[in-house]
LOVEX-667249 format. One line per 4 residues: their letters; for each residue x, y, z of N, C-alpha, C, CB. Coordinates in nm, 3 decimals, always signed. Each point is the difference from the previous one (the first is absolute). Glycine has a CB too. Layout:
a = X Y Z X Y Z X Y Z X Y Z ~ ...
//
This chain:
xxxx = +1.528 +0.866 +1.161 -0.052 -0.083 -0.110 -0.144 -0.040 +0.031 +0.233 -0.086 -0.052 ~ -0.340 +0.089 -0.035 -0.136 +0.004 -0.007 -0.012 -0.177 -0.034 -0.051 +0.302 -0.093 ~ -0.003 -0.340 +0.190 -0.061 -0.137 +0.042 -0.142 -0.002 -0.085 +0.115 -0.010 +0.268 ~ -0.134 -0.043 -0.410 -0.138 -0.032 -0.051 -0.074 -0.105 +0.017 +0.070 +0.107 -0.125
xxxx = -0.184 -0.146 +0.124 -0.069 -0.125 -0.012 -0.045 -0.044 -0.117 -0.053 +0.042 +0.189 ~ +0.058 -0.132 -0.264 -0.105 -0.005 -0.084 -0.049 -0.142 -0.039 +0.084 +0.215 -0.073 ~ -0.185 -0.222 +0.087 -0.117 -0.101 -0.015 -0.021 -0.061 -0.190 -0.140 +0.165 +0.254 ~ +0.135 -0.293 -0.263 +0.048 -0.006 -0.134 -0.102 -0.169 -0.025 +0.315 +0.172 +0.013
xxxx = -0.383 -0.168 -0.089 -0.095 -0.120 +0.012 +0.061 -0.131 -0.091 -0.222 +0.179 +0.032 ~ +0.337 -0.233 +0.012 +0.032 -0.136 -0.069 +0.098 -0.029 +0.125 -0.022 +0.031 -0.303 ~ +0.048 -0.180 +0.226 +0.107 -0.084 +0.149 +0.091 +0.080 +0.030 +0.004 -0.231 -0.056 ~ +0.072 +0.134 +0.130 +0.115 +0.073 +0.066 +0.156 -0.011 -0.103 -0.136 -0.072 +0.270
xxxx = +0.106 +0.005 -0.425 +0.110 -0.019 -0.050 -0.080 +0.055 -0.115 +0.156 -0.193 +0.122 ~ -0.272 +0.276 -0.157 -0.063 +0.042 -0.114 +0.066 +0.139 -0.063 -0.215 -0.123 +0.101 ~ +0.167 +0.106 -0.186 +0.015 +0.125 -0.119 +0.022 +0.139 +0.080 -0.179 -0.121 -0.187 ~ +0.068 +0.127 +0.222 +0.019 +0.176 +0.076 +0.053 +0.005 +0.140 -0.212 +0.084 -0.118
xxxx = +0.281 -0.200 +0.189 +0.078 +0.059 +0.046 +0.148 +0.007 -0.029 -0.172 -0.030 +0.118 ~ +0.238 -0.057 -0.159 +0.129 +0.029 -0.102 +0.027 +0.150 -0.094 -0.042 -0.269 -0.022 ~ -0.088 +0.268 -0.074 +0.028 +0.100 -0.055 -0.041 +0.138 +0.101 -0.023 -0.153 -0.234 ~ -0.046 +0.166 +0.323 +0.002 +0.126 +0.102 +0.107 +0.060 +0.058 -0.171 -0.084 +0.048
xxxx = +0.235 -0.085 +0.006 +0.113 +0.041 +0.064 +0.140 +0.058 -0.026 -0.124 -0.135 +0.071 ~ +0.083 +0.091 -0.221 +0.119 +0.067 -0.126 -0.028 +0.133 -0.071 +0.041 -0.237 -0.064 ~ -0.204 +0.284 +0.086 +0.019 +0.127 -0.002 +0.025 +0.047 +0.108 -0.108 +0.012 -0.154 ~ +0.091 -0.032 +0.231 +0.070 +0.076 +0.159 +0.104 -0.004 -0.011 -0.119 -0.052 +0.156
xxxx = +0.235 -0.055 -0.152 +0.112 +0.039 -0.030 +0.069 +0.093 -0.123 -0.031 -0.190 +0.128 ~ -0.067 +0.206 -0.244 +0.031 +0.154 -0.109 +0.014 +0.097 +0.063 -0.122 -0.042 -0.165 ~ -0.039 +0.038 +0.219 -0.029 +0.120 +0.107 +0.149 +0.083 +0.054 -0.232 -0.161 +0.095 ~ +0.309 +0.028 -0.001 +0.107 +0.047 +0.085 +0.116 +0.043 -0.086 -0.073 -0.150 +0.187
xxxx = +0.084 +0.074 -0.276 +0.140 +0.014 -0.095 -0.032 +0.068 -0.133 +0.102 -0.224 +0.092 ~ -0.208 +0.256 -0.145 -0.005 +0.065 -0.106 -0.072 +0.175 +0.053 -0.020 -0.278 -0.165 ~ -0.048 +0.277 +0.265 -0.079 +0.132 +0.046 +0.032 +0.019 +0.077 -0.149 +0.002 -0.059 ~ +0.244 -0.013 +0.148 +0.025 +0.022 +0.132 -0.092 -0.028 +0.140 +0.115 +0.146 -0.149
xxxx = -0.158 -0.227 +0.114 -0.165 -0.004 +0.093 +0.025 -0.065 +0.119 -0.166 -0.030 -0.193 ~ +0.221 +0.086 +0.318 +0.036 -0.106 +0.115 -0.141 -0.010 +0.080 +0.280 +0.067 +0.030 ~ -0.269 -0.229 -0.113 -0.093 -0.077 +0.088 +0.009 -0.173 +0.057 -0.131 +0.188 -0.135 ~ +0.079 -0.240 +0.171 +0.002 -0.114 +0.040 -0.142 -0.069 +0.011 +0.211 +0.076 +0.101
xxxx = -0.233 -0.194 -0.166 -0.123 -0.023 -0.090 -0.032 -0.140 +0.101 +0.066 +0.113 -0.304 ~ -0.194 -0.131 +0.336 -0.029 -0.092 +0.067 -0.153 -0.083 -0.069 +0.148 +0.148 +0.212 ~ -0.096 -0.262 -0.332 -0.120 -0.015 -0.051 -0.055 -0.097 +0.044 +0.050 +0.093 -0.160 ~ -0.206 -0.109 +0.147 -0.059 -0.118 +0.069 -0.086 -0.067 -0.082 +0.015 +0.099 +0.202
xxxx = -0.016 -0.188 -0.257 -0.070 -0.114 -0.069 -0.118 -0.023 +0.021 +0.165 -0.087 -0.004 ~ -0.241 +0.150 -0.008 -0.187 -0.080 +0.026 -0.021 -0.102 -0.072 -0.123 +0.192 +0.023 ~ +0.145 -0.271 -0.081 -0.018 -0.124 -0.090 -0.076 +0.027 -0.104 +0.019 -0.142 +0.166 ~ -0.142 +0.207 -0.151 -0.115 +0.017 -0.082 -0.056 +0.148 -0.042 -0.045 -0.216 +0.113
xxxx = -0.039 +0.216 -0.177 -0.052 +0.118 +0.011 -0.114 +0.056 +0.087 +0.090 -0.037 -0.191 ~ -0.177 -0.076 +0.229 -0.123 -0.042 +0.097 +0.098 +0.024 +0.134 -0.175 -0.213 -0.158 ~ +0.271 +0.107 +0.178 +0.057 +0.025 +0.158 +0.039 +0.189 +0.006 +0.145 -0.312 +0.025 ~ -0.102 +0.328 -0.145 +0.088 +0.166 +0.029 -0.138 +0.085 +0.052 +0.226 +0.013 -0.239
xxxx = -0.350 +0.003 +0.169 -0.106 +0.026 +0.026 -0.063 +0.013 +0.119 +0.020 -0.069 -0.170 ~ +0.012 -0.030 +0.284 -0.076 -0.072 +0.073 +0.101 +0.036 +0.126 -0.131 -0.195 -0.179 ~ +0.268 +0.170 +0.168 +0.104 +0.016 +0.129 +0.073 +0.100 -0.053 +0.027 -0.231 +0.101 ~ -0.004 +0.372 -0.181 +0.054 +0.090 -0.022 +0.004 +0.082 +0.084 -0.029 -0.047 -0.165
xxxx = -0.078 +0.084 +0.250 +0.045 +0.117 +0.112 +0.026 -0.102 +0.111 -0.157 +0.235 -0.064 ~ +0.146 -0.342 +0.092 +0.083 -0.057 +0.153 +0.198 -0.042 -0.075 -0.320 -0.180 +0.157 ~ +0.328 +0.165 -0.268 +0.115 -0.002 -0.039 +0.105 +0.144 -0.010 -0.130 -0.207 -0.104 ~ +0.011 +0.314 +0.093 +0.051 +0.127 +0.013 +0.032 +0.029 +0.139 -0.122 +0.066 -0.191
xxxx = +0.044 -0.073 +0.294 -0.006 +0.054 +0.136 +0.145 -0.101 +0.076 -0.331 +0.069 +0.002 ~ +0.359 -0.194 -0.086 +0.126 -0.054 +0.086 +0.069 +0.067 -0.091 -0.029 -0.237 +0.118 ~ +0.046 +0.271 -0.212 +0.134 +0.076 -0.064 +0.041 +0.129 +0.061 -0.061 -0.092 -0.212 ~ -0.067 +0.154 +0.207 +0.058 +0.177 +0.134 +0.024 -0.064 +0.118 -0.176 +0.220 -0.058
xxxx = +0.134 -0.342 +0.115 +0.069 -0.041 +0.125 +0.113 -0.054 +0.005 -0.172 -0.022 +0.058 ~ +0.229 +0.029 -0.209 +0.152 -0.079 +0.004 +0.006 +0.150 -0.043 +0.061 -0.315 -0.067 ~ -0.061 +0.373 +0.072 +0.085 +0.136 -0.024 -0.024 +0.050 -0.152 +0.198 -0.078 +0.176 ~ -0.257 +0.052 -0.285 -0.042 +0.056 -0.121 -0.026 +0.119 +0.013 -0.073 -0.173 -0.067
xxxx = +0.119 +0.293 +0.026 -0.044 +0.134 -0.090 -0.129 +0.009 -0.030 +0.194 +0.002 -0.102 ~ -0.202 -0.063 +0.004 -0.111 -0.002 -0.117 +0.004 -0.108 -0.021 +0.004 +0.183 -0.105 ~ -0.131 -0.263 +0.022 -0.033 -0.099 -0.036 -0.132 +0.034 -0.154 +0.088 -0.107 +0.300 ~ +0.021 -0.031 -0.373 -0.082 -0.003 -0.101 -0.057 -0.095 -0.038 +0.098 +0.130 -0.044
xxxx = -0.196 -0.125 -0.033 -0.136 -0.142 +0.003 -0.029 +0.001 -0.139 -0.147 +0.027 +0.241 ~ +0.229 -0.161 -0.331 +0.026 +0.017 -0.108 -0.099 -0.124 -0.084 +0.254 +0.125 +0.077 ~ -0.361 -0.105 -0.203 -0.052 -0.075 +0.013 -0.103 +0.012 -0.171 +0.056 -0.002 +0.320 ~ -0.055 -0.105 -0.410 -0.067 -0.007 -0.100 -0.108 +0.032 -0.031 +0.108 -0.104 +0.008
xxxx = -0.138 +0.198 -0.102 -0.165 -0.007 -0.025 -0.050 -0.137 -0.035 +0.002 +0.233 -0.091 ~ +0.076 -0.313 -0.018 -0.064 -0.100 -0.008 +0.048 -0.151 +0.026 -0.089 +0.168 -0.129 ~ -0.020 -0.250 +0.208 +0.078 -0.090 +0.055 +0.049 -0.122 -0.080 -0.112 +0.086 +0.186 ~ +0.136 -0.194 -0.067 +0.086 -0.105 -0.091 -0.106 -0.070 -0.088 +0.195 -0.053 +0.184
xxxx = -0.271 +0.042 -0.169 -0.102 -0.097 -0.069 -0.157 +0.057 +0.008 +0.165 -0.212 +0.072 ~ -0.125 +0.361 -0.179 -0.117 +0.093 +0.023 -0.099 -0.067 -0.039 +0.098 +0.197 -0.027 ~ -0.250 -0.168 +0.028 -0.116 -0.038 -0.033 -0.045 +0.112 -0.114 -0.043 -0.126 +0.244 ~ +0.075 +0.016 -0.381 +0.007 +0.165 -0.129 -0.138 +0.089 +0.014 +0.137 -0.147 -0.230
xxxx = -0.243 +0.064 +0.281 -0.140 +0.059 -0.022 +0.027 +0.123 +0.091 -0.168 -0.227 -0.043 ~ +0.227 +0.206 +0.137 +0.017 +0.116 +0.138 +0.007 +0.124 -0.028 +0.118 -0.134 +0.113 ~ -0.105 +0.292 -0.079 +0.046 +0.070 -0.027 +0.136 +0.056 +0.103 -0.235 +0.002 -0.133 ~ +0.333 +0.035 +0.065 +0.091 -0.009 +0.073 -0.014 +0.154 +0.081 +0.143 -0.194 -0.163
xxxx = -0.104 +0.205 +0.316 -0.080 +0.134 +0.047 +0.103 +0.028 +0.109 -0.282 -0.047 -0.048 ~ +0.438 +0.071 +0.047 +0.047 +0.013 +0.147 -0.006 +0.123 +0.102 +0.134 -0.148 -0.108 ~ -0.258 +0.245 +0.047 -0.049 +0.089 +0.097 -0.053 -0.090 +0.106 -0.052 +0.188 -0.161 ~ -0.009 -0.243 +0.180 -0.085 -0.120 +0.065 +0.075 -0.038 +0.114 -0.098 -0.094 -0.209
xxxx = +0.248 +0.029 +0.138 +0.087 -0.059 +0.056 +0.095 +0.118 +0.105 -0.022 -0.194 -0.222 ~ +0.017 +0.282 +0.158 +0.082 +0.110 +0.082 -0.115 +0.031 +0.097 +0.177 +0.115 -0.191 ~ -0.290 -0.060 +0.205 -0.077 +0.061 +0.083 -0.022 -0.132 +0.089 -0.104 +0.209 -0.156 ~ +0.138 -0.309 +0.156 -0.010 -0.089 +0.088 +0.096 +0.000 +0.082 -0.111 -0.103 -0.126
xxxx = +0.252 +0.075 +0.062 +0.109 +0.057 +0.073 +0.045 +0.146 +0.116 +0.017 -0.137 -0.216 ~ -0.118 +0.195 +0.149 +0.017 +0.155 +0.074 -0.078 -0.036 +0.086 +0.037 +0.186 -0.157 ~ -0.151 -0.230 +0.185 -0.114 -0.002 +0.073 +0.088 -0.123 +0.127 -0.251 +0.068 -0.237 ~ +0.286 -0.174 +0.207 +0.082 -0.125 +0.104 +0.131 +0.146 +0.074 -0.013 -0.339 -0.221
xxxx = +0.092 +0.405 +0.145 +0.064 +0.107 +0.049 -0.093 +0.059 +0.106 +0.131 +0.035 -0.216 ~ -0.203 +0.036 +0.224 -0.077 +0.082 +0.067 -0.017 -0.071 +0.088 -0.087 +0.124 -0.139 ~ +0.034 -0.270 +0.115 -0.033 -0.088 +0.154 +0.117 -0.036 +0.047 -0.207 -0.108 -0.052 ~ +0.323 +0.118 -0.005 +0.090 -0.025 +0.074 +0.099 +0.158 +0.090 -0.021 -0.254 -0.193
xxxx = -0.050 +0.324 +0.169 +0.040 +0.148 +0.043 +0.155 -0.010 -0.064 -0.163 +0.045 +0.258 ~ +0.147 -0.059 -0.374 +0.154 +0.016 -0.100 -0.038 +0.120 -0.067 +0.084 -0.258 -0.064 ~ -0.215 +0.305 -0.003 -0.008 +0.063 -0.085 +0.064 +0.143 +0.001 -0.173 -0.153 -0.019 ~ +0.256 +0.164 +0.112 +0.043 +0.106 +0.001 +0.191 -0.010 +0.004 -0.272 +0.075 +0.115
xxxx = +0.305 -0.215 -0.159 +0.110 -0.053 +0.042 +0.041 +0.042 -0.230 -0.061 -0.252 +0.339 ~ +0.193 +0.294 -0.339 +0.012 -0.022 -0.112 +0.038 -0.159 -0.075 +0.041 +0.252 +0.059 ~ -0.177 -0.286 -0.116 -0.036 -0.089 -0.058 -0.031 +0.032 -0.129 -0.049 -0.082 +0.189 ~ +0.093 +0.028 -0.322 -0.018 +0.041 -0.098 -0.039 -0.138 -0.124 +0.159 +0.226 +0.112
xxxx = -0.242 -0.230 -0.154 -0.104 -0.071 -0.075 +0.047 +0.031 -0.156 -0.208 +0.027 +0.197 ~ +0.263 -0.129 -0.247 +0.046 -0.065 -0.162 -0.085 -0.088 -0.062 +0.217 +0.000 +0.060 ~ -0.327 +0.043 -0.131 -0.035 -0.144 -0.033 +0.080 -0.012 -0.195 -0.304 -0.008 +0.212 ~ +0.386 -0.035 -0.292 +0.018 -0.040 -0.106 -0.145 +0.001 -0.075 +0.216 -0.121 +0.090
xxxx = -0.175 +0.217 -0.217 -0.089 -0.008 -0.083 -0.007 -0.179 -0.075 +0.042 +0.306 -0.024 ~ -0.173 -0.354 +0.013 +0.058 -0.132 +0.004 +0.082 -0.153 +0.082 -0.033 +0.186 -0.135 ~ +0.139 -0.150 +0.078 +0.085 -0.088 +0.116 +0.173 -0.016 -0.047 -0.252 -0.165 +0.058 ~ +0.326 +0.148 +0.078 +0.157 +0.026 -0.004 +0.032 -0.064 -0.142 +0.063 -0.015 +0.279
xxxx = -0.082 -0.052 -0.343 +0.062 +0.028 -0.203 -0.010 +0.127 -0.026 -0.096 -0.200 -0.122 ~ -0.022 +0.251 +0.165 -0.032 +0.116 -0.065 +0.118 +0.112 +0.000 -0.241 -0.062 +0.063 ~ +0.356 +0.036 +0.042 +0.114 +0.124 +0.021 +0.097 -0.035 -0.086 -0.027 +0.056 +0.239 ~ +0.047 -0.216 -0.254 +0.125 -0.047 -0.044 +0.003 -0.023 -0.159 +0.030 -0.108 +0.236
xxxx = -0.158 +0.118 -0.290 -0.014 +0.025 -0.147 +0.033 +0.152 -0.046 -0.182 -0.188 +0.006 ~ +0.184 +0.275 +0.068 +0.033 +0.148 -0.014 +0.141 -0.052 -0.035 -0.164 +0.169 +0.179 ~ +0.275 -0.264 -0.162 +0.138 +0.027 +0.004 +0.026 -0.139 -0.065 +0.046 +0.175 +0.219 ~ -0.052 -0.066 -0.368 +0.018 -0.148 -0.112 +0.202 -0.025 +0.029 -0.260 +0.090 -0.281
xxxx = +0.297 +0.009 +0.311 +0.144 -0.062 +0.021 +0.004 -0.116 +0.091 +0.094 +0.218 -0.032 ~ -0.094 -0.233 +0.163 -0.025 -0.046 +0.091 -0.068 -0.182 -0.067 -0.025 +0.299 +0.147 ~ -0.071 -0.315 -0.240 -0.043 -0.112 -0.041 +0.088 -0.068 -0.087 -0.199 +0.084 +0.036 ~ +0.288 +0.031 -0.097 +0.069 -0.052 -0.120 +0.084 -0.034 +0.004 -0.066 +0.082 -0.086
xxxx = +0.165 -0.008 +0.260 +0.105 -0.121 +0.066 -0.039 -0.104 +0.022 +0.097 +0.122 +0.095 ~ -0.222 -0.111 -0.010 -0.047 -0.144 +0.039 +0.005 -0.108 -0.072 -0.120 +0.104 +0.100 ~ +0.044 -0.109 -0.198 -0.008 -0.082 -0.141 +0.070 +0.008 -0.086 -0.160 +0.003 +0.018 ~ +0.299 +0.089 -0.045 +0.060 -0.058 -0.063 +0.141 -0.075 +0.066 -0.133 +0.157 -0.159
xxxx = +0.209 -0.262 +0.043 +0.102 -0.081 +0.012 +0.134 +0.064 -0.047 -0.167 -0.181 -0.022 ~ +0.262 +0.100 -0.004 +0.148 +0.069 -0.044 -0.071 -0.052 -0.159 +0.270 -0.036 +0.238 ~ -0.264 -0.088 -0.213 -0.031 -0.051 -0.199 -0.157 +0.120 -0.032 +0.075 -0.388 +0.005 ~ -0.129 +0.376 +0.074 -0.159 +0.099 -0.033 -0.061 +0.123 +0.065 -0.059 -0.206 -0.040
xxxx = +0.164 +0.320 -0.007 -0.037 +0.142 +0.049 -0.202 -0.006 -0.033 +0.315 +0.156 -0.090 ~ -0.331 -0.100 +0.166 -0.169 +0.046 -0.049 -0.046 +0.154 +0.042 -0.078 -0.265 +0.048 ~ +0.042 +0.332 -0.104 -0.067 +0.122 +0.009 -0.164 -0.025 -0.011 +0.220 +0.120 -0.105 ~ -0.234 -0.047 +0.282 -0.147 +0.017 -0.045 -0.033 +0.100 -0.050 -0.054 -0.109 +0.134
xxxx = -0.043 +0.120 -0.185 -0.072 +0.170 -0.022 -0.056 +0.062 +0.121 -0.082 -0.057 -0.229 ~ +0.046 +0.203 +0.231 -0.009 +0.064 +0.104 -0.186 -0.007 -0.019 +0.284 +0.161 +0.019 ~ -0.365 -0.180 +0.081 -0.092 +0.053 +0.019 -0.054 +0.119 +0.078 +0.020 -0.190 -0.062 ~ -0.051 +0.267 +0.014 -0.052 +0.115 +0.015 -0.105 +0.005 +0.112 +0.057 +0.033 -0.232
xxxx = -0.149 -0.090 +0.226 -0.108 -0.011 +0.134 -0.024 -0.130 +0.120 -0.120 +0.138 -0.188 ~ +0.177 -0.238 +0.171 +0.004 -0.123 +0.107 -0.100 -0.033 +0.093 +0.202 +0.046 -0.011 ~ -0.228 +0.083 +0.066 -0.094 +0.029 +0.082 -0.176 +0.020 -0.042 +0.235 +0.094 +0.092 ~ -0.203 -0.117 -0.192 -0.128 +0.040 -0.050 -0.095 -0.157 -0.044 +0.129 +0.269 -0.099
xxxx = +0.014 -0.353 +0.064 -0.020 -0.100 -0.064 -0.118 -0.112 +0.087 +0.263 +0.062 -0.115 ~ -0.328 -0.143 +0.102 -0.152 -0.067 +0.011 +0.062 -0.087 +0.096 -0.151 +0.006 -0.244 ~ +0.259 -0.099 +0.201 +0.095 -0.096 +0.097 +0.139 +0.010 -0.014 -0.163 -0.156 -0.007 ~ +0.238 +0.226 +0.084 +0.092 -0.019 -0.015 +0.133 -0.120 +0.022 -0.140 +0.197 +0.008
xxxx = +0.123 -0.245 +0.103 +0.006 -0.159 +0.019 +0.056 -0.071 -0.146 -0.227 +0.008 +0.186 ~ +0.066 +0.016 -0.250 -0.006 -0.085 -0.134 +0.051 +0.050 -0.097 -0.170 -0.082 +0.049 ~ +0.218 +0.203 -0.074 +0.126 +0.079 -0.091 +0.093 -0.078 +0.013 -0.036 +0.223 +0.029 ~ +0.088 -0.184 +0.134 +0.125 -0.099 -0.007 +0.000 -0.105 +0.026 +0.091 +0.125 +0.033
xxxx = -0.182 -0.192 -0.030 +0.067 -0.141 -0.052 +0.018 -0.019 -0.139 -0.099 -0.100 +0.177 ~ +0.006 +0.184 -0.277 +0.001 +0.003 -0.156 +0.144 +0.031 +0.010 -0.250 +0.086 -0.102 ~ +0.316 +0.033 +0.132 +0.133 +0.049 -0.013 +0.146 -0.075 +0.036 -0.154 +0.182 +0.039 ~ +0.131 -0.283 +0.060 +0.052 -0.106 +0.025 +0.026 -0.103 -0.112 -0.094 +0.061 +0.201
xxxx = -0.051 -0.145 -0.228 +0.002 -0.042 -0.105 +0.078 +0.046 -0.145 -0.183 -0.050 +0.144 ~ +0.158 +0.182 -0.164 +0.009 +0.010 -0.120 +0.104 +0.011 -0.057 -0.159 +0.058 +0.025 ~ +0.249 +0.040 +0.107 +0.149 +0.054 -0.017 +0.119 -0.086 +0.093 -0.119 +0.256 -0.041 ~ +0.038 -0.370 +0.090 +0.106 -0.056 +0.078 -0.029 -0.139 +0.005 +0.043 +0.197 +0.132
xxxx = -0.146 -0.249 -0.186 -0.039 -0.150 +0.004 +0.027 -0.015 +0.133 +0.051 -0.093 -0.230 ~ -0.130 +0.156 +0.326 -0.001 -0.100 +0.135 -0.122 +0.091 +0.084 +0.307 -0.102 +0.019 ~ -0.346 -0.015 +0.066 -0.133 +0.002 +0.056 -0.016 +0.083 +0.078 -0.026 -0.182 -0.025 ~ -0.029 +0.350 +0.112 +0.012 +0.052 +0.055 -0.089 -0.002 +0.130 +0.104 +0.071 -0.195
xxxx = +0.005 -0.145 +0.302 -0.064 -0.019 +0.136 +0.038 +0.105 +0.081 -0.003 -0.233 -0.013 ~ -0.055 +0.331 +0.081 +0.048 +0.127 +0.066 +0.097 -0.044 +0.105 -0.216 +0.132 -0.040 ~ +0.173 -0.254 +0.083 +0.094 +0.003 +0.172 +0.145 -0.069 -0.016 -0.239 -0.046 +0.163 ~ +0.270 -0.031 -0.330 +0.130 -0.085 -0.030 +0.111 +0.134 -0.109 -0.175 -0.317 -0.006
xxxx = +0.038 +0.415 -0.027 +0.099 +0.097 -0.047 +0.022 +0.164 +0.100 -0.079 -0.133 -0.262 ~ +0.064 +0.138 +0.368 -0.057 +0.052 +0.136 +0.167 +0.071 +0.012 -0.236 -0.217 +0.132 ~ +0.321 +0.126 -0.075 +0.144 +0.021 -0.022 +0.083 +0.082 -0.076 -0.047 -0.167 +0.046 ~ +0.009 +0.147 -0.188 +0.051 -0.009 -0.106 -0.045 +0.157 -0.111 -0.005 -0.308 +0.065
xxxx = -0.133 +0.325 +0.025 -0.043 +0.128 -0.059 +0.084 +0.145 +0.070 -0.256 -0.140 -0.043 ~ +0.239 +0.066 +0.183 +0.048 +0.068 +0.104 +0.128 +0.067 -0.042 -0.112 -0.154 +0.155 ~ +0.209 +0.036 -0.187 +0.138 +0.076 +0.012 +0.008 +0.020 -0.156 +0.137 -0.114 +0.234 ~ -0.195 +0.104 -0.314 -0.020 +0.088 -0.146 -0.021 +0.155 -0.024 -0.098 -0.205 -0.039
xxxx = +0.013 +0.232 +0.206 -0.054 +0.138 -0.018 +0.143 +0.068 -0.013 -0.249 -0.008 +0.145 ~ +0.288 +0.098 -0.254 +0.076 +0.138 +0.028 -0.007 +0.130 +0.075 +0.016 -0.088 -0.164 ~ -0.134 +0.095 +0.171 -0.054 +0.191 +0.009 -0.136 -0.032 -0.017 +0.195 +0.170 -0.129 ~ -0.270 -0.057 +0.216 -0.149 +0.029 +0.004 -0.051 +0.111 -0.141 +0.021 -0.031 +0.308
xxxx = +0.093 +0.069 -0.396 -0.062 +0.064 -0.094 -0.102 -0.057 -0.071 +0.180 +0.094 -0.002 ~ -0.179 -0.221 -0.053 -0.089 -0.036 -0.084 -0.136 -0.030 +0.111 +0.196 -0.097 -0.205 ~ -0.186 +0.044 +0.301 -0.087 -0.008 +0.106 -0.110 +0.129 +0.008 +0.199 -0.140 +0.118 ~ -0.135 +0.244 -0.057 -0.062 +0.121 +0.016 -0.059 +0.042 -0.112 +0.137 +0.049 +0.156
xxxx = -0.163 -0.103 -0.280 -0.115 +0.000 -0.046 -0.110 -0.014 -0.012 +0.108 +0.000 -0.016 ~ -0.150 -0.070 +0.089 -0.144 -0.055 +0.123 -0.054 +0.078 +0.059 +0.077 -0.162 +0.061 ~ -0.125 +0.228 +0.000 -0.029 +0.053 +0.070 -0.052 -0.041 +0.152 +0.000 +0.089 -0.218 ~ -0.035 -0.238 +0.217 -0.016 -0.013 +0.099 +0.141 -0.078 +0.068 -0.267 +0.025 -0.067
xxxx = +0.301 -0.032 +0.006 +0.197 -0.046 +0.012 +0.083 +0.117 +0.073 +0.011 -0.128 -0.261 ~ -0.042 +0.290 +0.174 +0.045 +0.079 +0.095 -0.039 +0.048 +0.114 +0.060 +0.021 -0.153 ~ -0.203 -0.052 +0.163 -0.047 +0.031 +0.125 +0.087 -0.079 +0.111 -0.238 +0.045 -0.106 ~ +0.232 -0.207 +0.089 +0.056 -0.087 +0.070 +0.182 +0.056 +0.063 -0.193 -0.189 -0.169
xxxx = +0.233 +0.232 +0.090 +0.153 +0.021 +0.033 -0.033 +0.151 +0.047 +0.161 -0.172 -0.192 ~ -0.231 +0.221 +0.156 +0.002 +0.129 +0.063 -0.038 -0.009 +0.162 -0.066 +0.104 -0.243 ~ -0.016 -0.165 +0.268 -0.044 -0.040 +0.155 +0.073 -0.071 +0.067 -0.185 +0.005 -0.050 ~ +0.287 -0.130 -0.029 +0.093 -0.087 +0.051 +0.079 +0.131 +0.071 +0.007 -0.237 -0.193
xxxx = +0.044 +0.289 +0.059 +0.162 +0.110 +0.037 -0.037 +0.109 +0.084 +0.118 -0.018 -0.236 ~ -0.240 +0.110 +0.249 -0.096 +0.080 +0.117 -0.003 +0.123 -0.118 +0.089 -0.076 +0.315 ~ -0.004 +0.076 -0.430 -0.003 +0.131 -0.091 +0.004 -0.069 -0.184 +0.169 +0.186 +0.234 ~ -0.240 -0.069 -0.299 +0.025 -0.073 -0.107 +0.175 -0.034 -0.068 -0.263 +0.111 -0.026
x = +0.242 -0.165 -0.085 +0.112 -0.006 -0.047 +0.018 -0.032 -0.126 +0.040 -0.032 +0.187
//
């Protein structure tokens, strides 16, 4: 069984790692994918940036396979004037690799087009358990591009609002998205979603 790492920029009770760890477990029970998932919380997106290859180099020293370094184009409290650029952000990463004589370690670099909404709006089922009740079924509609969208964040909280009257805080619905997920079909519409599970699992799928 293949020991992964993966590096994931919110707390230790946040959004992406709940829902990671529940695609890893698809992985095992829906694809056959024997692995064993070891995720690690950077808090931020600045800390993931900054301590990503010394967080990598103790993970191959706890025995990790591979390691993955999972991480938003855009951050929590972007600066709109900015341009958003995570070539920048990756060639920085590769370059801290190299000084850390990893670059030759399989390490594999995710950055989310955008940011983690951006996967979970691909899977209007998945929202429409969430938000709906026994008295108030709700159907969302499917969006077609998610990823493309300016903020996604701010979709869903519109989508929250609109179809569920309630306020959408990522880390109180963190849980709840988690064990909603069914299947990576609607997921693997992303593309940078399948990259992610494709590097998690070592093959596509």
């Amino acid at each position: 069984m293949a020991r992964v790492g993966i590096l994931v920029e919110c707390g230790r009770d946040g959004l992406e790692v709940h829902v990671c760890r529940r695609i890893c477990h698809l992985l095992r029970q829906q694809h056959g994918i024997k692995l064993e998932e070891q995720i690690v919380p950077m808090d931020n997106k600045n800390r993931l940036l900054q301590e990503c290859t010394i967080a990598t180099r103790n993970l191959f020293t706890g025995g990790c396979e591979r390691v993955v370094i999972l991480w938003d184009e855009r951050p929590a409290w972007p600066d709109e004037a900015q341009q958003l650029c995570w070539h920048q952000e990756r060639e920085r990463i590769l370059g801290e690799l190299r000084g850390q004589r990893l670059a030759k370690r399989p390490v594999f670099l995710v950055c989310i087009e955008r940011e983690f909404e951006s996967w979970l709006l691909h899977d209007e089922r998945l929202l429409s358990l969430v938000l709906s009740t026994p008295a108030h079924p709700v159907k969302i509609p499917r969006q077609t591009t998610p990823h493309r969208l300016k903020n996604p964040k701010g979709t869903m909280i519109t989508v929250f609002r609109k179809y569920g009257g309630k306020r959408y805080v990522d880390v109180l619905y963190a849980r709840r998205l988690a064990d909603g997920l069914q299947d990576l079909s609607r997921l693997k519409r992303c593309a940078t979603f399948a990259r992610f599970a494709e590097k998690v699992a070592g093959k596509k799928i």
